[in-house]
Every structure is written in structure tokens, then in C-alpha cells.
C-alpha positions as CSV (number, residue, x, y, z in Angstrom):
1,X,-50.0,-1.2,42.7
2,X,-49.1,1.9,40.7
3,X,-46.8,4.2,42.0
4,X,-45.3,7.4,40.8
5,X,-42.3,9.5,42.0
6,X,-40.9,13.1,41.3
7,X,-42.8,13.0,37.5
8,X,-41.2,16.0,35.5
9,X,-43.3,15.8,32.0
10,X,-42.5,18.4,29.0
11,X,-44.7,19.4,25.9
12,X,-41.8,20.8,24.1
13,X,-40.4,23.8,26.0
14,X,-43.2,23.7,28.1
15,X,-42.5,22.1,31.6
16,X,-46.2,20.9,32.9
17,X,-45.2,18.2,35.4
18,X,-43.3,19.5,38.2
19,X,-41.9,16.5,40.5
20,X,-45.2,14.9,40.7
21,X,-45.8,11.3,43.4
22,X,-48.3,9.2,44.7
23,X,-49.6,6.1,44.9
24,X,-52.8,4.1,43.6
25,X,-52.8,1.0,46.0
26,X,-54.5,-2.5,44.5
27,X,-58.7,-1.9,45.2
28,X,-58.2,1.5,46.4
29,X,-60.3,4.4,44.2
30,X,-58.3,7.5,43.8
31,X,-59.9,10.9,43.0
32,X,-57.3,13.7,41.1
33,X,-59.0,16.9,41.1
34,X,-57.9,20.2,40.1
35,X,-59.1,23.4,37.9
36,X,-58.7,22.9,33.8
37,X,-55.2,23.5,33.0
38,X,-53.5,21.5,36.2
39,X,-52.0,18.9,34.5
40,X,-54.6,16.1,35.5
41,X,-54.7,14.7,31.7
42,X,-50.8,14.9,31.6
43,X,-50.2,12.9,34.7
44,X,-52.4,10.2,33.0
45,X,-51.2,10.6,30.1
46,X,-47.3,9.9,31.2
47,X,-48.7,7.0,33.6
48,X,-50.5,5.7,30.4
49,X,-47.0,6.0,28.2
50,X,-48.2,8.3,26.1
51,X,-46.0,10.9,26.9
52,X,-42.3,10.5,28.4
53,X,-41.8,11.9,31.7
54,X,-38.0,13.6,31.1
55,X,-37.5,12.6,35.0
56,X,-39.2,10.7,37.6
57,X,-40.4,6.6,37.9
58,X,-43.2,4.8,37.3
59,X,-43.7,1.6,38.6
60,X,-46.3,-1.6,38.7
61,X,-45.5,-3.8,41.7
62,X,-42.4,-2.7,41.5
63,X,-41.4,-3.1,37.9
64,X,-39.9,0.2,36.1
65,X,-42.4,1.0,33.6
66,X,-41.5,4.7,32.9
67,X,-41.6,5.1,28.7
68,X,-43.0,1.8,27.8
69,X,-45.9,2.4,25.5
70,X,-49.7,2.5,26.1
71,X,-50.4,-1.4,24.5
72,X,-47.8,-2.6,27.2
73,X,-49.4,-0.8,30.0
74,X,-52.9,-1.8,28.8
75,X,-51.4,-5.5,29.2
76,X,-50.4,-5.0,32.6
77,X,-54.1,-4.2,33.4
78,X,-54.8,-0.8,33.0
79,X,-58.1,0.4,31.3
80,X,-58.3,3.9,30.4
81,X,-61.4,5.7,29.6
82,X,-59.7,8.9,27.9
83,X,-61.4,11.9,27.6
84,X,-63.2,12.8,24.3
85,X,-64.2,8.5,24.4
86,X,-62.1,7.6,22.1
87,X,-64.4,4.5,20.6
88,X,-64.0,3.6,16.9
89,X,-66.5,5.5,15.2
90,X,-66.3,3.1,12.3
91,X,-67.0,-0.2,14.3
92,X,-70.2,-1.1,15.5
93,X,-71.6,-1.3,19.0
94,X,-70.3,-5.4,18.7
95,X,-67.2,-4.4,17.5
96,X,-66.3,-2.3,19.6
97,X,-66.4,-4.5,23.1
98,X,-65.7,-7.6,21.3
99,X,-62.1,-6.1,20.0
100,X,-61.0,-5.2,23.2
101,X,-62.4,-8.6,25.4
102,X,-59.2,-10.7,26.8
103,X,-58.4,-12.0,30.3
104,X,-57.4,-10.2,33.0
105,X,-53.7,-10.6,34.3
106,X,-55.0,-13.1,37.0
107,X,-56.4,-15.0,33.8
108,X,-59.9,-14.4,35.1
109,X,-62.6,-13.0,33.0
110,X,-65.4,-11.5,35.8
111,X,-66.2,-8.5,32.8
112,X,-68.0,-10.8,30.2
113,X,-69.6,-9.5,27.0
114,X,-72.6,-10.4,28.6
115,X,-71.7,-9.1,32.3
116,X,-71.1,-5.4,30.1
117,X,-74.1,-5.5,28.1
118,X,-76.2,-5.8,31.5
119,X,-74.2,-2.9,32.7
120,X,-75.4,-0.9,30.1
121,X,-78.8,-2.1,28.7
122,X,-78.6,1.0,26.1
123,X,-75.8,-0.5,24.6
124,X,-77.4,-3.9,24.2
125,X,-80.6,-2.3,22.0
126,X,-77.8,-0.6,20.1
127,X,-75.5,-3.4,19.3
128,X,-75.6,-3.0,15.1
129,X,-75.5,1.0,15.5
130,X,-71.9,2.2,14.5
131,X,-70.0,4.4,17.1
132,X,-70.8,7.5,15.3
133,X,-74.7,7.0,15.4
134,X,-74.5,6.6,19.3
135,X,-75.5,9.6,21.6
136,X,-72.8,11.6,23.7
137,X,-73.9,9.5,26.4
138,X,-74.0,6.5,25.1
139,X,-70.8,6.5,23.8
140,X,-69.7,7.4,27.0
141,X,-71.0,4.0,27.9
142,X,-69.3,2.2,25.2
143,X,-65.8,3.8,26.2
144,X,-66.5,2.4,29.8
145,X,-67.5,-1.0,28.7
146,X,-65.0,-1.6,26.5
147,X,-62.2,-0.5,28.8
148,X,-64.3,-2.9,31.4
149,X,-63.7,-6.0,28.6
150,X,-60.0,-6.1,29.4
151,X,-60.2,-7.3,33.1
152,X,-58.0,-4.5,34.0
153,X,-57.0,-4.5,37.5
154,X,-57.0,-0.8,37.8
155,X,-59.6,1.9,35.2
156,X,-58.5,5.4,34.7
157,X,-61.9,7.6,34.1
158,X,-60.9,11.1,32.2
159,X,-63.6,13.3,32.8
160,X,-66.1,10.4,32.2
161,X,-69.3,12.5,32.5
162,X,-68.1,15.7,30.6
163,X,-71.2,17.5,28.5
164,X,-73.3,14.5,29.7
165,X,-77.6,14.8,30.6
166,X,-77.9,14.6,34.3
167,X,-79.9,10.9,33.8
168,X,-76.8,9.6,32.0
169,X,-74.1,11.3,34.4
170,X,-76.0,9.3,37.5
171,X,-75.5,6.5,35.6
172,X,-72.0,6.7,34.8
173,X,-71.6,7.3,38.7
174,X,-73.9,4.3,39.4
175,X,-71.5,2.2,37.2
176,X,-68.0,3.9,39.0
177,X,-69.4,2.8,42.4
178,X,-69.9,-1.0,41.2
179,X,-66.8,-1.1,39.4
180,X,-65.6,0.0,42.3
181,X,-67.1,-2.5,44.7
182,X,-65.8,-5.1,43.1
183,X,-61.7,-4.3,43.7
184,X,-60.5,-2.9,40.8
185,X,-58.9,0.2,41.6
186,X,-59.6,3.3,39.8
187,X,-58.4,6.8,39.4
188,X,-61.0,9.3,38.8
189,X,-61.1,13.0,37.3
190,X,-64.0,15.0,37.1
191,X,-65.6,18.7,37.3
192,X,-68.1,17.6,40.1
193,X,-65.2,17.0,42.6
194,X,-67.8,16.0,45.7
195,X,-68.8,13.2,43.5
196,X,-64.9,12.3,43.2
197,X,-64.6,12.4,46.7
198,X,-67.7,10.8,47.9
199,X,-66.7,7.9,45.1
200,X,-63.0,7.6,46.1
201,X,-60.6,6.4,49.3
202,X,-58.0,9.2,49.0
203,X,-57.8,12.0,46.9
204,X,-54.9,14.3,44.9
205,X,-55.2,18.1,44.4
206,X,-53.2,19.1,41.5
207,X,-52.5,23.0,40.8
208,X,-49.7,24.3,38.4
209,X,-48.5,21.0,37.4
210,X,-47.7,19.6,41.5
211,X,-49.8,17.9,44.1
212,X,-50.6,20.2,46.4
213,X,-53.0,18.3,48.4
214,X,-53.3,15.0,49.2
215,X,-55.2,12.7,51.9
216,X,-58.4,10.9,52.6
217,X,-61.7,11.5,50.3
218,X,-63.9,11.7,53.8
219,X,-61.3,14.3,55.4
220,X,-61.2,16.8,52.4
221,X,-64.9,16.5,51.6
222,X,-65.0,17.2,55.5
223,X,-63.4,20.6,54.7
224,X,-64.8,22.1,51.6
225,X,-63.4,25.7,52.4
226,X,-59.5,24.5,52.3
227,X,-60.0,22.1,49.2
228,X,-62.1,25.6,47.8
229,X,-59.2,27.7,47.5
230,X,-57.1,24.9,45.5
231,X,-59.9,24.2,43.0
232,X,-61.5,27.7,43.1
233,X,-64.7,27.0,43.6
């Protein structure tokens, strides 16, 4: 579905994408991982459009879509959880979903209002509370939900359980792995990078701005001491 080629992204003079591919295939989850500094967050942030790879393509199903901007990719059916949440803190719990609920590109809506706030029972006690009275947690929630209101046909989770309680960050995984069995591709990063890999089909290794490592969750969970030395742990 999304695929990526010989990405070279700049934040001024600094060059933090060097030549970076791959692939997210339609219902396929892909794990990035890589130590804090990588370029992880770049990388989704050029996919996302909002930064302008200097050289390389993106493409959706074989469209161009290198340097469109994020509401155009979001139309196309990508939901992006981004890290630090990014919910209005101004809107209520309501608000919040209900601004972002439209049909997916099929036309189909299989994330309802109603479908979300079963997701996330914590959200439905909380609908009046405004963004900024929910906990770190919940929030987290709301981010996820309302990304999951736009059908998309493929979420991107930025470290989705960062500075989470371990009851909420098992259920933020609970919620990847049905999100995931129900086709929509995602793209995960995340510290806990077994969880990534026993979550996800394939998996990309990132380390000064390249892929370094690529292949098959299963494999690389299979040999902890090579993907160690990348992710130096």
C-alpha cells in the first residue's frame, strides 16, 4: 500500500534521513525500531507530509504522494497517533471523536462512535471531561480512538505507550492487536521493541538515519543478540 524509496529528509543543515525504503503492504503490521535519535519520528513524519523529503518517493498504490500535506494524506486513509497525543485540549471527550468520524476510502464505516467508545470504556465515563482533565493514559486512548474514527486503512502509532502505568500500556497493546486483526495495516514504534515484534509481520531497524535491518518480526525476535547490537540493548 505505502511504499517508500531512497528518502533523504533535512532539518535545515541537518541531513537525518539517509536514502531510506520499504514497504507497508495493505493488512500487514510493520514494527520500526531503533534507539532515540534514529530518525523513526522523521521517517513518519515525511510519510505524513509534514516534512519534505529533499529526495526520494512516496507512494500510495502507486500514486506519487511525496510533499502533499498531512490533511491529504489523512484522506487517503492514514491515521496517525503522533507522539505527545496531540488531542485538542480544549474540546471535550465528544468532541474530540466526533470531529474526526468520516468514512473510510472504501466508504465503509466499521469504527463507529459507538464501536470506539466500547474500545475504550474509560472514555465513555469521561465523555463531558475536556482533553486537559484526562489522565496520561487516557488521553492516550483518546488519540487512538479518534485516529480509529477516520476508517483509515493504515494507523501509524508514535510511541503510543510512552510514560504510560503498566495496566494502561497492556491495554494500548490489547487494542493494537485488535486493530490489527481486523486488516488495517499499521506501523508501530515503541521502546518495548519485543512487544513491536511480537505485534507486527515484518520489522525495520533504523540507526543513524538508514535501515539497517529489515525482515520478518518472528526471525528477529528469534535472534535477540543481532537485533541487540542495533538497538543497544
Amino acid at each position: 500500500m505505502i511504499r517508500f524509496d531512497d528518502l533523504h529528509t533535512y532539518y535545515g543543515d541537518s541531513h537525518i534521513l539517509h536514502g531510506v525504503a520499504g514497504e507497508i503492504p495493505a493488512a500487514t503490521a510493520v514494527g520500526l525500531l531503533g534507539r532515540n535519535g534514529m530518525g523513526k519520528t522523521t521517517l513518519i513524519r515525511t510519510l505524513m507530509g509534514y516534512v519534505r523529503p529533499a529526495q526520494g518517493r512516496v507512494q500510495c498504490d502507486g500514486r506519487e504522494l511525496a510533499g502533499l500535506p498531512p490533511e491529504k494524506m489523512a484522506r487517503l486513509g492514514i491515521g496517525y497517533v503522533p507522539e505527545g497525543r496531540g488531542i485538542f485540549p480544549n474540546l471535550s471527550v465528544r468532541e474530540n471523536l466526533v470531529m474526526a468520524a468520516r468514512a473510510g476510502v472504501d466508504g465503509k464505516k466499521a469504527w463507529t462512535y459507538e464501536r470506539v467508545l466500547e474500545t475504550f470504556p474509560r472514555l465513555a465515563e469521561r465523555l463531558n471531561n475536556g482533553g486537559n482533565q484526562l489522565s496520561g493514559g487516557e488521553q492516550q486512548m483518546l488519540s487512538i480512538g479518534r485516529a480509529l474514527m477516520t476508517n483509515p486503512r493504515l494507523l501509524i502509532l508514535d510511541e503510543a505507550t510512552e510514560g504510560l502505568a503498566p495496566l494502561i500500556v497492556a491495554e494500548i497493546w490489547r487494542v493494537i492487536a485488535q486493530v490489527r486483526s481486523t486488516g488495517i495495516a499499521t506501523l508501530i514504534v515503541d521502546r518495548d521493541w519485543r512487544k513491536v515484534l511480537a505485534h507486527t509481520d515484518r520489522a525495520l531497524v533504523m540507526e543513524k538515519g538508514q535501515v539497517v535491518l529489515q525482515g520478518d518480526s518472528a526471525a528477529l525476535l528469534a535472534d535477540p543478540q543481532t537485533l541487540g547490537e542495533r538497538l543497544g540493548v
